[in-house]
N, C-alpha and C positions, 0 to 999 in steps of 0.2 A: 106044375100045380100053381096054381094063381092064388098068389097072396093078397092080402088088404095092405093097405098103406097110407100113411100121411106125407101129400106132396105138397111142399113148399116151392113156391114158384117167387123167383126174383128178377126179374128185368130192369136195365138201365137202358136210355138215353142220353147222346153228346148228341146234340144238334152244330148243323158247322158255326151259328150266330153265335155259339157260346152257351146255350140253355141246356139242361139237366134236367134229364126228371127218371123218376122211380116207382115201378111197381111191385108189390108185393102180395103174394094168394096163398090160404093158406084152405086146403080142402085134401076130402079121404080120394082112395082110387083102388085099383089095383095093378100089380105087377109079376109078372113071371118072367121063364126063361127057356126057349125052344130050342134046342139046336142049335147052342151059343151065339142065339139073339136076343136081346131083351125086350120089353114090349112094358109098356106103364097108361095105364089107360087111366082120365080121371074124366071129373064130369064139374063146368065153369058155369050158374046160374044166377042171375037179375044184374042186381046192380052194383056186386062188387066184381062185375067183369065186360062184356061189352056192353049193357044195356039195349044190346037186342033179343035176347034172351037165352035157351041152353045152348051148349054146346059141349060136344065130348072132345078131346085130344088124345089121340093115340099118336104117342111115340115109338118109336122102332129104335132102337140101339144095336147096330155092327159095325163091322169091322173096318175104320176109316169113315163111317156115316153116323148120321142122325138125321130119322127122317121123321114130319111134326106133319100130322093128316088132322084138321080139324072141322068135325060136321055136325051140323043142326043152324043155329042163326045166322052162322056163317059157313063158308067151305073155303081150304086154301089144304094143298099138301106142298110142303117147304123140304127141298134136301140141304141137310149142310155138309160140305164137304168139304177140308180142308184146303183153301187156293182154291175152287171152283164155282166161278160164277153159277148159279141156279135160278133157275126164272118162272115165276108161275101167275096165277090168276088165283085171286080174294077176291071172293063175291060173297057179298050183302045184302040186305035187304034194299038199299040204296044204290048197288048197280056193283063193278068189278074194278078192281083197283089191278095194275100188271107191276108185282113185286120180282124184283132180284137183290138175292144178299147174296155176298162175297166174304164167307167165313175167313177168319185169322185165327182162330182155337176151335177146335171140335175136339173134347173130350167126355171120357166116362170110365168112373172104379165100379160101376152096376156089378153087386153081387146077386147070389139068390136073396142078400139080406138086407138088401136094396143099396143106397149110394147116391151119385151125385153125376149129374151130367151141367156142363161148361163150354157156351158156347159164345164167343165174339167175333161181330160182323158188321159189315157196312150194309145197309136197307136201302137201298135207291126203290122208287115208284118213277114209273116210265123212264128209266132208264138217269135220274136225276137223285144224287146224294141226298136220301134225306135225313141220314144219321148213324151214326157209329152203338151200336147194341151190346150188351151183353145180356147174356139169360143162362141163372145157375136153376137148375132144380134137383131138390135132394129129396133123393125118397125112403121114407124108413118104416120098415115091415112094421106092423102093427102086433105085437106080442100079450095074444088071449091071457 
């Protein structure tokens, strides 16, 4: 059964120069759980997010993964697997970007009553370092 939920999204940046930077989203979704997968679907729109306009994120939560499918202004489906290089294409409205992240944390406590997934990784674009990542998102059932 698909719950409602409020998901907090928190991303960092290390760049290798030494710069930092931080984002933070704070929107409803929903989330369930199939056949000991979990699944968190939200919906990201205007300008406190790409400023190309909607876009949904469905995550996949199993066993050893995290998979991040996102489509409307953009498209990119991201695995992270713990040690395992993953390589994909980010296309834009401005053309496709060729990403690989190389996770160092892939976790998740996802109950049915929602939780928190943790993940840290290197981003390279064309095969070039372009920063050391983290991204926590914690999702918590919505209670009528």
């Amino acid at each position: 059964m698909q719950k409602n939920a409020s998901v907090q999204i928190k991303g960092t940046q290390k760049y290798p120069e030494g710069q930092e930077d931080q984002q933070e989203l704070l929107t409803f979704g929903k989330f369930y759980e199939r056949n000991g997968v979990f699944y968190v679907v939200y919906k990201e729109e205007g300008k406190n997010t790409t400023d190309l306009g909607e876009v949904t994120t469905f995550i996949t939560i199993k066993a050893g993964a995290v998979i991040l499918n996102r489509k409307g202004a953009v498209d990119l489906t991201q695995e992270f697997r713990k040690g395992i290089l993953n390589n994909s294409i980010y296309t834009t409205c401005y053309g496709k970007l060729w990403l690989s992240v190389l996770p160092h944390k892939v976790e998740s406590d996802l109950t049915v009553h929602g939780g928190r997934i943790s993940l840290e990784y290197d981003l390279f674009i064309d095969d070039k370092l372009v920063s050391h990542n983290g991204l926590l998102v914690n999702v918590k059932e919505d209670i009528p």
